[in-house]
PDB file of N, CA, C and O in Angstrom:
ATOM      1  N   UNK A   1       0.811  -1.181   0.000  1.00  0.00           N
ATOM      2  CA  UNK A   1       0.000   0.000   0.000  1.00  0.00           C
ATOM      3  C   UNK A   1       0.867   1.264   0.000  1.00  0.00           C
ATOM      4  O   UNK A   1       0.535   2.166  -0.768  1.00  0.00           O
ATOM      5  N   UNK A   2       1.917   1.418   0.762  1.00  0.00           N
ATOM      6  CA  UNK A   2       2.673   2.180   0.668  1.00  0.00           C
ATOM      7  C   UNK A   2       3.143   2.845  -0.460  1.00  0.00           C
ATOM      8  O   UNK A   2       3.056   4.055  -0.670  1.00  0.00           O
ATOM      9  N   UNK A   3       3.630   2.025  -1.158  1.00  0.00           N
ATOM     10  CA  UNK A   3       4.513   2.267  -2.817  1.00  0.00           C
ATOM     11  C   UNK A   3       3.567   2.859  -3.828  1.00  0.00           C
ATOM     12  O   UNK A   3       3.830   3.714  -4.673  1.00  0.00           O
ATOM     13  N   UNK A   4       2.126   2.103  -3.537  1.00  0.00           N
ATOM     14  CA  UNK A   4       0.849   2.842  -4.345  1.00  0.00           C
ATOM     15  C   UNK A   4       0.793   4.051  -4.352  1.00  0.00           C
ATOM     16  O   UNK A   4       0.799   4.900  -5.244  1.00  0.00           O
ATOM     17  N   UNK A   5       0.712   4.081  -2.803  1.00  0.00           N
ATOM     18  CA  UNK A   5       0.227   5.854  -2.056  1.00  0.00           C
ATOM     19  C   UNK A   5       1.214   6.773  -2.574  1.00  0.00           C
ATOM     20  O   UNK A   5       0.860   7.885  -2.966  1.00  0.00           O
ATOM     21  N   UNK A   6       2.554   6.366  -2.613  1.00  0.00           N
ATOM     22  CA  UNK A   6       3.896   6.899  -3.338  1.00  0.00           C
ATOM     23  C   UNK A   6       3.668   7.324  -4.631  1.00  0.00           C
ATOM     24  O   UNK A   6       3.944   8.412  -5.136  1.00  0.00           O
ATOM     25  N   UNK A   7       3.194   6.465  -5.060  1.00  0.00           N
ATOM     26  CA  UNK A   7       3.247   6.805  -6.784  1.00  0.00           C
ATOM     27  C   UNK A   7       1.915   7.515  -7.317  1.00  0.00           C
ATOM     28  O   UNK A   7       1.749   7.852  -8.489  1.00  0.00           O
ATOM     29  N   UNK A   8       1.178   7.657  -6.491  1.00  0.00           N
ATOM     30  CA  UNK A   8      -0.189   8.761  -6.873  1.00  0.00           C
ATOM     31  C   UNK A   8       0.200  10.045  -6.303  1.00  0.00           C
ATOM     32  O   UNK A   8       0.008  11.071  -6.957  1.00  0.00           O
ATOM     33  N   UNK A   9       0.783  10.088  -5.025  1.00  0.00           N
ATOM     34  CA  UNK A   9       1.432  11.111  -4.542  1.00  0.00           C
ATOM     35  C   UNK A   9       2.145  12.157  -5.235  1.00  0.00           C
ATOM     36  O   UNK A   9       2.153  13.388  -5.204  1.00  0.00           O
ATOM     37  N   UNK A  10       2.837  11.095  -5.973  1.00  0.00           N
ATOM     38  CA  UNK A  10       4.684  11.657  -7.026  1.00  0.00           C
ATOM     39  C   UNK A  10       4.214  12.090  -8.303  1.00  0.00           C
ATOM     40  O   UNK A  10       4.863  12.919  -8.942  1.00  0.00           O
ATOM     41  N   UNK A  11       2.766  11.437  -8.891  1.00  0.00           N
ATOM     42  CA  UNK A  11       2.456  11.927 -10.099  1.00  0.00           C
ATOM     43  C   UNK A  11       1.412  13.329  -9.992  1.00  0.00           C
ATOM     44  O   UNK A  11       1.034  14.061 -10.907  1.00  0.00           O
ATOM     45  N   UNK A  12       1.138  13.390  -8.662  1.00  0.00           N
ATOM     46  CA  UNK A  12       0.400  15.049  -8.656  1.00  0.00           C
ATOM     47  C   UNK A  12       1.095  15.891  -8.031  1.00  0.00           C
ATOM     48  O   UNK A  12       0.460  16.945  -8.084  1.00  0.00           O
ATOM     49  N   UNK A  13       2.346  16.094  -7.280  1.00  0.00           N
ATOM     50  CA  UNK A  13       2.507  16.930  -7.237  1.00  0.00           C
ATOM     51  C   UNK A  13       3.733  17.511  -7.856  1.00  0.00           C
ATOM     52  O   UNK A  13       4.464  16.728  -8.463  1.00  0.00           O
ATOM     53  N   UNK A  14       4.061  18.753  -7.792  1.00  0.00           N
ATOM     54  CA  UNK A  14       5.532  19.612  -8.313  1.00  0.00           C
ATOM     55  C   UNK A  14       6.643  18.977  -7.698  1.00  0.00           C
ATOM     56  O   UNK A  14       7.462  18.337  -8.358  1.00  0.00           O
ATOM     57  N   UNK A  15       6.708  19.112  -6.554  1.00  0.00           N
ATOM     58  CA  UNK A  15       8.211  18.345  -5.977  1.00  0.00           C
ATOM     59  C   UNK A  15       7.992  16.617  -5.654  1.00  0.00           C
ATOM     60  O   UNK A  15       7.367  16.281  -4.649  1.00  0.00           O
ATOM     61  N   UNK A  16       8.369  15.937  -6.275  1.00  0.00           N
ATOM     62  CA  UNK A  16       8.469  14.267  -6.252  1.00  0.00           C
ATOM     63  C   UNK A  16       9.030  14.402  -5.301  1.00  0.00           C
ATOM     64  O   UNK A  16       8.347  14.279  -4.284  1.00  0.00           O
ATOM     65  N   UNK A  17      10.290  14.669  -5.145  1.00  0.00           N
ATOM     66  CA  UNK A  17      11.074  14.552  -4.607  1.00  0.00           C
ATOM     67  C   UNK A  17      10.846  14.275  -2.584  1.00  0.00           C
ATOM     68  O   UNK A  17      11.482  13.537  -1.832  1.00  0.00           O
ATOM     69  N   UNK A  18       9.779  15.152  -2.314  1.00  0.00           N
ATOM     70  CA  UNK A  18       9.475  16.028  -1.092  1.00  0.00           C
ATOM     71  C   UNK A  18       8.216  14.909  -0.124  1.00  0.00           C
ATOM     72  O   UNK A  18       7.649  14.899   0.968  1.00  0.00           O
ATOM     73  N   UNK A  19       8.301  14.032  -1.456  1.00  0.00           N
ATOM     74  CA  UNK A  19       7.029  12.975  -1.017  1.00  0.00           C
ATOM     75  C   UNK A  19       7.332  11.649  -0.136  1.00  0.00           C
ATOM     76  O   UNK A  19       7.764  10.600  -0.615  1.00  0.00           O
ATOM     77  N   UNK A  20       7.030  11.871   1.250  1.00  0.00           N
ATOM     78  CA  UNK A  20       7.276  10.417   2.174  1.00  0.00           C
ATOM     79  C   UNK A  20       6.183   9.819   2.549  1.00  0.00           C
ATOM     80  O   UNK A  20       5.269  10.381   3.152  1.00  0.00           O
ATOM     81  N   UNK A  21       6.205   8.562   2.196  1.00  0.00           N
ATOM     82  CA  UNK A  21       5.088   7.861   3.261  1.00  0.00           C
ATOM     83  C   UNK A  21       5.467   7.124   4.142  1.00  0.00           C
ATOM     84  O   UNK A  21       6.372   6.342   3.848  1.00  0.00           O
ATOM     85  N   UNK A  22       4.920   7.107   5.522  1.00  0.00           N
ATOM     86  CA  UNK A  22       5.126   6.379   6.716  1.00  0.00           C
ATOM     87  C   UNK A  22       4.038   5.419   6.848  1.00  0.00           C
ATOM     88  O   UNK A  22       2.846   5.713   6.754  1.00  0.00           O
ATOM     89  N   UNK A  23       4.668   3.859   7.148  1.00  0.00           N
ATOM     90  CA  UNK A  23       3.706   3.119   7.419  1.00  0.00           C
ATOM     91  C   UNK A  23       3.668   2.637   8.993  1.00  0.00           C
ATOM     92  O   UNK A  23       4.693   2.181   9.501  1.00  0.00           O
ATOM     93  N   UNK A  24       2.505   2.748   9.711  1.00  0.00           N
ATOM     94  CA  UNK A  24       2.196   2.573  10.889  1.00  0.00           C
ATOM     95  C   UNK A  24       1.490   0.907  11.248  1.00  0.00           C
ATOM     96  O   UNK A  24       0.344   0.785  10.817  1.00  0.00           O
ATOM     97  N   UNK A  25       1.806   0.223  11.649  1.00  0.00           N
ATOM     98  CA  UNK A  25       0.656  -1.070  11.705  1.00  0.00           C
ATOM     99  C   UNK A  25       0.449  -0.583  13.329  1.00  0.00           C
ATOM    100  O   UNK A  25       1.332  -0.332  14.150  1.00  0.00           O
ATOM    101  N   UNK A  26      -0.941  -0.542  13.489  1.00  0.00           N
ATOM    102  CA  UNK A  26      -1.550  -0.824  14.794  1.00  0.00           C
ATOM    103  C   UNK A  26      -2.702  -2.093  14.921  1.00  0.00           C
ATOM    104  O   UNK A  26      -3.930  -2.019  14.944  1.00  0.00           O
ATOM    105  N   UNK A  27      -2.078  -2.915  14.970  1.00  0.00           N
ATOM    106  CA  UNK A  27      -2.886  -4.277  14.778  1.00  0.00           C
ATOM    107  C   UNK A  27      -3.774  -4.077  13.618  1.00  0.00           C
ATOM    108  O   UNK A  27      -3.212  -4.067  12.523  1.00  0.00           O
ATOM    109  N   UNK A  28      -4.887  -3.936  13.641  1.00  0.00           N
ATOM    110  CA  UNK A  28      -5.978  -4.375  12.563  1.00  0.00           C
ATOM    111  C   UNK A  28      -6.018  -3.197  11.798  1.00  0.00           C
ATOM    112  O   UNK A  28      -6.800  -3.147  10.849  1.00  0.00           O
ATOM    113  N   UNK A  29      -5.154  -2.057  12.117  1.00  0.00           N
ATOM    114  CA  UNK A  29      -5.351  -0.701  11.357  1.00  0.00           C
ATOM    115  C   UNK A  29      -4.139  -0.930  10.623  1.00  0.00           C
ATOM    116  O   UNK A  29      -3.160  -1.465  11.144  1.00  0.00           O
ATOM    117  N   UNK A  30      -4.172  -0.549   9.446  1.00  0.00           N
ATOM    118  CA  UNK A  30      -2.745   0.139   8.734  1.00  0.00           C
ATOM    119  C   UNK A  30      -2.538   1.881   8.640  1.00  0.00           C
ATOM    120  O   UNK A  30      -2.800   2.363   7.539  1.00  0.00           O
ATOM    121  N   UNK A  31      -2.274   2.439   9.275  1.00  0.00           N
ATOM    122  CA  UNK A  31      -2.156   4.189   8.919  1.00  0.00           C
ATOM    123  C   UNK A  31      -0.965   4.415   8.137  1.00  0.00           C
ATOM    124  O   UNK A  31       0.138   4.406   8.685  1.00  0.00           O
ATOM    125  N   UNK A  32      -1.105   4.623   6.860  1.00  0.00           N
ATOM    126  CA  UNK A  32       0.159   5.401   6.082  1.00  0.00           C
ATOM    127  C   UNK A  32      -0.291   7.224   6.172  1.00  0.00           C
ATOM    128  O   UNK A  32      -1.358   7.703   5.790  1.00  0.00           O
ATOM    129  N   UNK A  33       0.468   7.713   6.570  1.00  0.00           N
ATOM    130  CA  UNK A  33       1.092   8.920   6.335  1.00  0.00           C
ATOM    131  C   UNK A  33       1.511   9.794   5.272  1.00  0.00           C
ATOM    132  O   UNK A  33       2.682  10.166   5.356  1.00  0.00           O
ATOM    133  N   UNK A  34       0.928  10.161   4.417  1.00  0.00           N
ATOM    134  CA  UNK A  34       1.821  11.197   3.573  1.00  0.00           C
ATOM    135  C   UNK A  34       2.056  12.106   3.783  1.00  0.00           C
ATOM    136  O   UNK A  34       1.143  12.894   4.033  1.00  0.00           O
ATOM    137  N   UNK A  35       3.236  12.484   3.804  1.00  0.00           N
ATOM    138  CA  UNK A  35       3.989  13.926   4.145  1.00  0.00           C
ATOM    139  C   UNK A  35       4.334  14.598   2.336  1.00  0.00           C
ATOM    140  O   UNK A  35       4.919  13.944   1.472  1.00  0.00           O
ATOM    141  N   UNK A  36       3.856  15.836   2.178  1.00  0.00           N
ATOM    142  CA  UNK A  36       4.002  16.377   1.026  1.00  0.00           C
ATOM    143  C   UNK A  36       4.726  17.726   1.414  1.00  0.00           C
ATOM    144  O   UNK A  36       4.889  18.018   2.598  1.00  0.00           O
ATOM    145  N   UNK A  37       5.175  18.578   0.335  1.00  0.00           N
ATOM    146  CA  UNK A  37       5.703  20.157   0.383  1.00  0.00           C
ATOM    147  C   UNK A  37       4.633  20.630   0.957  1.00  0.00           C
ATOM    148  O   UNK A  37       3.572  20.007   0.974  1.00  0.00           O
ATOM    149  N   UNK A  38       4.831  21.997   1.588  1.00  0.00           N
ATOM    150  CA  UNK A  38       3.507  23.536   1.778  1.00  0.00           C
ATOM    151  C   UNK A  38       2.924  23.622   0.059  1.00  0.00           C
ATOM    152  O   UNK A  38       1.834  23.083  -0.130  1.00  0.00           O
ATOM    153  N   UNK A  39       3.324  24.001  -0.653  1.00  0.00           N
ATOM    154  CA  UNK A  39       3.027  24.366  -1.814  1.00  0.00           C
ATOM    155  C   UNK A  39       2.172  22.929  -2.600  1.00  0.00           C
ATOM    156  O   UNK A  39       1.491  23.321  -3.548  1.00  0.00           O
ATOM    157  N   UNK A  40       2.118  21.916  -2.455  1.00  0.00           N
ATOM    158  CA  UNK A  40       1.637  20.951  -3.285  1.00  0.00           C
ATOM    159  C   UNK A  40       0.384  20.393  -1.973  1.00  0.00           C
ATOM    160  O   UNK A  40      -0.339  19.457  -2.313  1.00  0.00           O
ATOM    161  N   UNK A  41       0.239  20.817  -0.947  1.00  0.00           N
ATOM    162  CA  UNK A  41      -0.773  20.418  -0.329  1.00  0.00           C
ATOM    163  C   UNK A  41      -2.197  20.774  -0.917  1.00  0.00           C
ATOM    164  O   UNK A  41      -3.110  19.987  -0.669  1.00  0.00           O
ATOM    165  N   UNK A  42      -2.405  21.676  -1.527  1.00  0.00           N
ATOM    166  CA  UNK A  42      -3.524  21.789  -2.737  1.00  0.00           C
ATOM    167  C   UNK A  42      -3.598  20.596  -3.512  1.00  0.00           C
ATOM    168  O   UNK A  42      -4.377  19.650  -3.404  1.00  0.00           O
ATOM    169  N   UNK A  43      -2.928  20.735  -4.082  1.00  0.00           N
ATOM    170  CA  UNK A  43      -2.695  19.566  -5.244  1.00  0.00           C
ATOM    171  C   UNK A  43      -3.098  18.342  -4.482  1.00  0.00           C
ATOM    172  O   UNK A  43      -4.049  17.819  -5.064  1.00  0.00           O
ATOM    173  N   UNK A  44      -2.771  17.722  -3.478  1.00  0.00           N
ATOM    174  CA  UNK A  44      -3.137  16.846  -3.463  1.00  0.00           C
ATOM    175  C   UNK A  44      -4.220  16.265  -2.137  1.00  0.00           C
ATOM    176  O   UNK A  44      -4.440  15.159  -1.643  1.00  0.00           O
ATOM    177  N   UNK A  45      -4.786  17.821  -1.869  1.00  0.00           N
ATOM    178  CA  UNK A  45      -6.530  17.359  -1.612  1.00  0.00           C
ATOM    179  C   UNK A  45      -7.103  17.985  -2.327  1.00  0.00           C
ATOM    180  O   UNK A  45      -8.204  17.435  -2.360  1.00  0.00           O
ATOM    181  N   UNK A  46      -7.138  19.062  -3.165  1.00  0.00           N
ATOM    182  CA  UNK A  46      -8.189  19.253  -4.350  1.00  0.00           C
ATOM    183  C   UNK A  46      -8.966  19.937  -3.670  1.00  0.00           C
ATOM    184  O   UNK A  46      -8.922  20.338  -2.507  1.00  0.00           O
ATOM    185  N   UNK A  47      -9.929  20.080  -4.756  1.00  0.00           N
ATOM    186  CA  UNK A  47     -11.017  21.378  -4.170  1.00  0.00           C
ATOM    187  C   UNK A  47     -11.777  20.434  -3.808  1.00  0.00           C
ATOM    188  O   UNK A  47     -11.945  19.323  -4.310  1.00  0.00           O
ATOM    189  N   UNK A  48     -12.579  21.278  -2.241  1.00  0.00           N
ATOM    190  CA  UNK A  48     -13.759  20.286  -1.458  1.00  0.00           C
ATOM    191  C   UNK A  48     -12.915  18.770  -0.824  1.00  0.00           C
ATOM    192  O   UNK A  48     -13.597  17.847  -0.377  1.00  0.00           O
ATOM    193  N   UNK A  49     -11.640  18.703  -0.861  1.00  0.00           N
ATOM    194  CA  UNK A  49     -10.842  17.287  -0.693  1.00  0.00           C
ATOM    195  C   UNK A  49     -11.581  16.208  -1.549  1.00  0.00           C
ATOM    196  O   UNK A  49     -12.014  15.136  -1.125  1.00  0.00           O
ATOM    197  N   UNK A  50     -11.641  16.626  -2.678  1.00  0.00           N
ATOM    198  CA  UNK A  50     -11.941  15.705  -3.808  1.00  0.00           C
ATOM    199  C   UNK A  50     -10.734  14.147  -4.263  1.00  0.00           C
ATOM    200  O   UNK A  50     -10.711  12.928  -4.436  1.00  0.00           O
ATOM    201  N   UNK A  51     -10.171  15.000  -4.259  1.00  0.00           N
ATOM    202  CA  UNK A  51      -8.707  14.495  -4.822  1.00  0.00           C
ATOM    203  C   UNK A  51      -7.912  13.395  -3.794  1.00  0.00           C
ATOM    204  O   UNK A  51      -7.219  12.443  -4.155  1.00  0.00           O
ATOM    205  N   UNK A  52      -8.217  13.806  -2.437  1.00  0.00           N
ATOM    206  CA  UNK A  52      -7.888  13.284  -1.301  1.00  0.00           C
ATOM    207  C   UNK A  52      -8.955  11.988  -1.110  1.00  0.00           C
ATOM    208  O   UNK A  52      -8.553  10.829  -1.017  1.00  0.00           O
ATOM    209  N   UNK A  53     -10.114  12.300  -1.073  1.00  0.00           N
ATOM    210  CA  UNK A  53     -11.135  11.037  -1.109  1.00  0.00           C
ATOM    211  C   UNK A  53     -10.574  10.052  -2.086  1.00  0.00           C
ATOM    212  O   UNK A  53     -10.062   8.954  -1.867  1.00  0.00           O
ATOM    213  N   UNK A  54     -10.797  10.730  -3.298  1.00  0.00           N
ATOM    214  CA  UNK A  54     -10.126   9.639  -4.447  1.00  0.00           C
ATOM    215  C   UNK A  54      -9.002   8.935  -3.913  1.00  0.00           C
ATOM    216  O   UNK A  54      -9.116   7.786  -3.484  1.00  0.00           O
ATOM    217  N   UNK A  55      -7.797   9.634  -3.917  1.00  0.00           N
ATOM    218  CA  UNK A  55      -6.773   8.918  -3.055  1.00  0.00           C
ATOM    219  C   UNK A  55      -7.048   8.016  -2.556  1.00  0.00           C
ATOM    220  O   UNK A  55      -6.845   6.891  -3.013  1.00  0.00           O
ATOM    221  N   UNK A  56      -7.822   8.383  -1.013  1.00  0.00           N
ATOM    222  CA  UNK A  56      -8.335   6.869  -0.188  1.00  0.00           C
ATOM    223  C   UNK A  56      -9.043   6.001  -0.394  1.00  0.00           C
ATOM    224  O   UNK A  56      -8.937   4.929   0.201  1.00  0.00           O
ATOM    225  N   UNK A  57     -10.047   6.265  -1.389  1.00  0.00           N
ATOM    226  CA  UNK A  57     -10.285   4.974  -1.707  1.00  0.00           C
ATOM    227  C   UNK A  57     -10.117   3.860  -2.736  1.00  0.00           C
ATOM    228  O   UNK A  57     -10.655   2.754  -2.788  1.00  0.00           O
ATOM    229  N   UNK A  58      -9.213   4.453  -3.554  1.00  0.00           N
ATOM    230  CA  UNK A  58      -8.316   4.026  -4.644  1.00  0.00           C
ATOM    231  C   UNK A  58      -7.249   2.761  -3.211  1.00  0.00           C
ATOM    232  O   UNK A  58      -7.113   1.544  -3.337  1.00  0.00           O
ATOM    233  N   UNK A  59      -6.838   3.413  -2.323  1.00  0.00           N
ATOM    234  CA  UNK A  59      -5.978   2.617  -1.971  1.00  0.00           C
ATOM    235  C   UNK A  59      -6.562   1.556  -0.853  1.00  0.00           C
ATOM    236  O   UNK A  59      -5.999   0.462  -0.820  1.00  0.00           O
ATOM    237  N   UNK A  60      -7.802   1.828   0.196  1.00  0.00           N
ATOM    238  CA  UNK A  60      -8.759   1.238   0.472  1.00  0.00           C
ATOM    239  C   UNK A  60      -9.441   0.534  -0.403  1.00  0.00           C
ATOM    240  O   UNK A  60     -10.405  -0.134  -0.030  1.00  0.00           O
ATOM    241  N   UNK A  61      -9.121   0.564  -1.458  1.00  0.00           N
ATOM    242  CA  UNK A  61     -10.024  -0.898  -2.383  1.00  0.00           C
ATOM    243  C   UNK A  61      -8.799  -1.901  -2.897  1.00  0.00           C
ATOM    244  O   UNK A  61      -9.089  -3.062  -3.187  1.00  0.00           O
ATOM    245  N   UNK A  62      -7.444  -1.440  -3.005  1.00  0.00           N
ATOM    246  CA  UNK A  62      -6.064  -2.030  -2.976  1.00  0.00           C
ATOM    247  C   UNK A  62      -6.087  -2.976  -1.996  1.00  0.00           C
ATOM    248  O   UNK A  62      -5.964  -4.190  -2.159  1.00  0.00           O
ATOM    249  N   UNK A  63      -6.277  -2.287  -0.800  1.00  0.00           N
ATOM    250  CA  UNK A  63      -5.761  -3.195   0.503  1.00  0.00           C
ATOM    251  C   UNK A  63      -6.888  -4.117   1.030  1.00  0.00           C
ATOM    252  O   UNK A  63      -6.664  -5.006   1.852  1.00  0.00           O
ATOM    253  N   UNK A  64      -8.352  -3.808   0.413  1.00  0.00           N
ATOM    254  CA  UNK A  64      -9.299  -4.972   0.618  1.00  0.00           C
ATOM    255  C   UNK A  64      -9.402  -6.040  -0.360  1.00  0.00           C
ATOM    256  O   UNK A  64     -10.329  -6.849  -0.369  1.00  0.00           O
ATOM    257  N   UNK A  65      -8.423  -6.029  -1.194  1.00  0.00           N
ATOM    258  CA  UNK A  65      -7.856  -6.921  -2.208  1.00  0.00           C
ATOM    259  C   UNK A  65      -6.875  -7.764  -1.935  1.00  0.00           C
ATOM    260  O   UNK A  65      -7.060  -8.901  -2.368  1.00  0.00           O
ATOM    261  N   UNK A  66      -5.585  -7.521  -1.177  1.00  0.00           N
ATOM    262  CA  UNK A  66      -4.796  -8.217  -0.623  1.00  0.00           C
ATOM    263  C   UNK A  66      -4.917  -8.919   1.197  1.00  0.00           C
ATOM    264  O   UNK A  66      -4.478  -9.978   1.644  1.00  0.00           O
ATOM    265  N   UNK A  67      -5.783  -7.674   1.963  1.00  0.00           N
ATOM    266  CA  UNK A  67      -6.099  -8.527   3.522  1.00  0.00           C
ATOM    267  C   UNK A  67      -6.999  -7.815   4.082  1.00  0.00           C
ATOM    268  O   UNK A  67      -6.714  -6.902   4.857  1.00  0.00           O
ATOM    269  N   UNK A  68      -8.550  -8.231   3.672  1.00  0.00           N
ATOM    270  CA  UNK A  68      -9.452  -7.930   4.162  1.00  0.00           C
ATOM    271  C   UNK A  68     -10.103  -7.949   5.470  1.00  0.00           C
ATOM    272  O   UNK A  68     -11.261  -7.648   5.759  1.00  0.00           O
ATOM    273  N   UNK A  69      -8.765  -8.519   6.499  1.00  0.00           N
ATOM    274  CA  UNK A  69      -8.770  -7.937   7.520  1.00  0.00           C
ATOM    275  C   UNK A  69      -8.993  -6.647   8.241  1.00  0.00           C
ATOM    276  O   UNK A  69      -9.795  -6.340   9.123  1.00  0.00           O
ATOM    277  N   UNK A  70      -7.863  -5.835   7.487  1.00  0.00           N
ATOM    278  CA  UNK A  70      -6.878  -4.950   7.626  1.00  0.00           C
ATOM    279  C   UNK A  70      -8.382  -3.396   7.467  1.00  0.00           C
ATOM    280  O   UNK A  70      -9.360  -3.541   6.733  1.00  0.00           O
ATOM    281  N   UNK A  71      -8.190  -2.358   8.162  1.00  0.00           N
ATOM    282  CA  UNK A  71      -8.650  -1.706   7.815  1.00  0.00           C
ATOM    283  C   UNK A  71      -7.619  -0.387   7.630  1.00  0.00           C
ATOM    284  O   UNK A  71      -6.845  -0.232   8.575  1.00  0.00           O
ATOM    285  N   UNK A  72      -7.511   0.615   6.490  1.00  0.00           N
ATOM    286  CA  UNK A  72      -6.668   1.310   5.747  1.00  0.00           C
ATOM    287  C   UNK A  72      -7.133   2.690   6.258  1.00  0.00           C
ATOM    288  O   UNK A  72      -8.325   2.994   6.287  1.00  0.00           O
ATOM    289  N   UNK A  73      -6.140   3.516   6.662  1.00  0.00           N
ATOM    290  CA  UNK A  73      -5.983   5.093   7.255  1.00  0.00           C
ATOM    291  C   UNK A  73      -5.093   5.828   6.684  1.00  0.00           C
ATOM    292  O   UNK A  73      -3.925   5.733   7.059  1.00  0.00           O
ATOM    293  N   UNK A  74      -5.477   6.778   5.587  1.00  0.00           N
ATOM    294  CA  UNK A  74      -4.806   7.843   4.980  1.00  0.00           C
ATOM    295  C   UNK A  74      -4.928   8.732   5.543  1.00  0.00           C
ATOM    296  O   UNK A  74      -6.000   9.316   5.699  1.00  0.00           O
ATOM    297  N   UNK A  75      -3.504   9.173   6.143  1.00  0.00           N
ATOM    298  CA  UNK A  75      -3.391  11.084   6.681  1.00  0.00           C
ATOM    299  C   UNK A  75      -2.234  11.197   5.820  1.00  0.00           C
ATOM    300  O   UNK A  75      -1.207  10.609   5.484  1.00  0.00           O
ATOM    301  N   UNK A  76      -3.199  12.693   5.551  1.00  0.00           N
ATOM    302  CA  UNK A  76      -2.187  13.487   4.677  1.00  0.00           C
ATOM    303  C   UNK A  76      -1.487  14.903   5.516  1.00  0.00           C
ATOM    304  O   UNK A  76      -2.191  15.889   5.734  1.00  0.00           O
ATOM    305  N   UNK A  77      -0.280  14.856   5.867  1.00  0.00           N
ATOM    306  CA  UNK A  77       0.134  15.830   6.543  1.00  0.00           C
ATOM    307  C   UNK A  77       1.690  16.995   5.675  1.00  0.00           C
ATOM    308  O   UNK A  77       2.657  16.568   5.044  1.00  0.00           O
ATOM    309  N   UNK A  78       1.414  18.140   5.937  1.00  0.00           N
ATOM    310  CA  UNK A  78       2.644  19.457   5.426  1.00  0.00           C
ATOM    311  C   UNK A  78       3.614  18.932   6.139  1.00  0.00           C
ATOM    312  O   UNK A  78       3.648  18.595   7.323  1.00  0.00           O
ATOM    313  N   UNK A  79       4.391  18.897   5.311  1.00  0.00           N
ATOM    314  CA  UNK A  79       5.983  18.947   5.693  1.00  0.00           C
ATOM    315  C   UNK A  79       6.360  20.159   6.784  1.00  0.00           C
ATOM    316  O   UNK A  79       7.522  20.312   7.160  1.00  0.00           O
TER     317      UNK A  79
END
């Protein structure tokens, strides 16, 4: 899930470069983290956090594909 979140991350915003994800396991939760630039935090929640929904559940339908255990937590946080 991680590498996913990476590569949707890297293709919207200006600095690739600036893009980390942290993966957290808390038993039955997975929380990844994205950390983006000040300047590309638009970009990647969109107007109304459009863009951000999409995100999560693009990767929430990933991870109920591989362990439908698991329930999936996207935070998106500024560098």
């Amino acid at each position: 899930m991680k590498e996913l979140l990476e590569v949707i991350a890297k293709s919207l915003v200006d600095v690739p470069d600036s893009v980390v994800v942290e993966e957290e396991d808390r038993g039955s939760t997975l929380v990844l983290k994205l950390y983006v630039a000040d300047g590309d935090m638009g970009k990647v929640i969109g107007k109304q956090g459009r863009i951000a929904k999409a995100i999560r559940s693009v990767v929430k339908a990933a991870a109920s594909k591989t362990d439908k255990t698991k329930k999936v937590i996207v935070d998106i946080v500024d560098d």
